[in-house]
N, C-alpha and C positions, 0 to 999 in steps of 0.2 A: 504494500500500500504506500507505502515512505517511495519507494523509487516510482512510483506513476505520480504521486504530489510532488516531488520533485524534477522528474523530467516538463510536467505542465506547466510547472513554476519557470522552467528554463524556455520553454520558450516560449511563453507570454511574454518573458525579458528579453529576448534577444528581437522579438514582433516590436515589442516598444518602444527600444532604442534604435531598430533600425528606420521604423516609420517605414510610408512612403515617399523612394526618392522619387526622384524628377528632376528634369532638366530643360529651365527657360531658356530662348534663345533671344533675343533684343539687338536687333542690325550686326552688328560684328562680335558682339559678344555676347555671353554662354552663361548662364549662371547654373551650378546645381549643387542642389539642398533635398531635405526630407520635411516631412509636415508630420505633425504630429496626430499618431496612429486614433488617439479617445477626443471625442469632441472635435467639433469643427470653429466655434467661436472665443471668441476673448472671453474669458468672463472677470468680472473686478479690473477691469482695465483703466490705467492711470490716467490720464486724459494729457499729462506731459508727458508720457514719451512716444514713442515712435513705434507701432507694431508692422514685423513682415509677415505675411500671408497669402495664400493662395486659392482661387477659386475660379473656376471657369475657364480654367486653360491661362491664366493671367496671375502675373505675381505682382503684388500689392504691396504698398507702403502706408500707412497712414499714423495719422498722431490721435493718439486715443481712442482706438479701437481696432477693432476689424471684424468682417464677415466670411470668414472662410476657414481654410485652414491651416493654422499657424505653424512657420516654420518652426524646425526644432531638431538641433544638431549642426554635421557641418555644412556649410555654408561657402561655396567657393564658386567667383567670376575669372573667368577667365575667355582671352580674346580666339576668334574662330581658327588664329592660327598657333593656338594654344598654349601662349602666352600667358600665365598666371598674374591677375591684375589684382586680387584680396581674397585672401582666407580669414575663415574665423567660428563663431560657434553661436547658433542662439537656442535659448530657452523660452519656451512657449513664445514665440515670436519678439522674441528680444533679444538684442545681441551681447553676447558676456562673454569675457576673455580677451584675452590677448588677441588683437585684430592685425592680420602683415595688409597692406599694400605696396603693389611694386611697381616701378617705371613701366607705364607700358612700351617706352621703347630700346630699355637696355634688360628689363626683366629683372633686376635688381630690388632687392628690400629697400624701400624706400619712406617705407613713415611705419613704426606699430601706434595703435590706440591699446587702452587698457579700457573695457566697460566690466559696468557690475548694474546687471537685471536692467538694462538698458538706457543706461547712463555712462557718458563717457568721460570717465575722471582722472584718463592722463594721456597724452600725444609724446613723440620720441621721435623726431624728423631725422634724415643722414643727409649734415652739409659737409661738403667737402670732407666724407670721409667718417666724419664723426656724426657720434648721435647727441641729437641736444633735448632737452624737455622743453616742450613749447607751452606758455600758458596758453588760458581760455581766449582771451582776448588778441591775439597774433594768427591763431589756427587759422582763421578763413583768409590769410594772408595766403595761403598754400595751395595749388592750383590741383590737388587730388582732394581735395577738402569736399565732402559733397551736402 
């Protein structure tokens, strides 16, 4: 009895955190992620931050909500000649973790974010070589800034 509750237990878990992947595609570049396998909608959603989601063949952005079904895991853009442009990780359609974006034209690490449950509360750009901590108020100086 113990090993059939445990194999069900195993792969309930590995259904959960695989979700369904998918792969959007947006002019030159490619995005693929998973949505999260229970529920389709936000619920208790913040109304400041930003939810990613998908619904209808279309992957969505919005601030304070969403209708569909929310990303949830990894999270990677990258260009059709497959060129990685951002990696990173979200939770119930929020981005958390250590975020890379890279030059789209040398492919190089080019800026990490730090978020936590979808707030971004640190930037780490490479000038000339070196990584510097950006504040809040310089970032949108930065032309991968979105």
């Amino acid at each position: 009895m113990k090993i059939i509750f445990i194999a069900l237990f195993l792969g309930l878990f590995t259904y959960a955190s695989n979700g369904q992947g998918l792969t959007f595609k947006s002019g030159d570049t490619i995005v693929e992620f998973t949505t999260y396998p229970f529920g389709n909608d936000c619920m208790n959603c913040d109304p400041d931050l930003t939810y990613f989601w998908f619904k209808a063949g279309q992957l969505h952005a919005t601030k304070g909500g969403c209708a569909g079904k929310v990303v949830h895991g990894v999270y990677r853009v990258h260009s059709t000649q497959g060129t990685m442009l951002a990696y990173g990780m979200m939770e119930y359609g929020l981005k958390t973790g250590t975020w890379r974006k890279f030059n789209p034209v040398t492919g190089d690490l080019a800026q990490l974010e730090s978020w936590n449950q979808g707030k971004r509360v640190a930037v780490m750009v490479k000038i000339n070589g070196k990584w510097k901590r950006i504040d809040r108020k310089r970032i949108k100086l930065f032309w991968w800034k979105k």
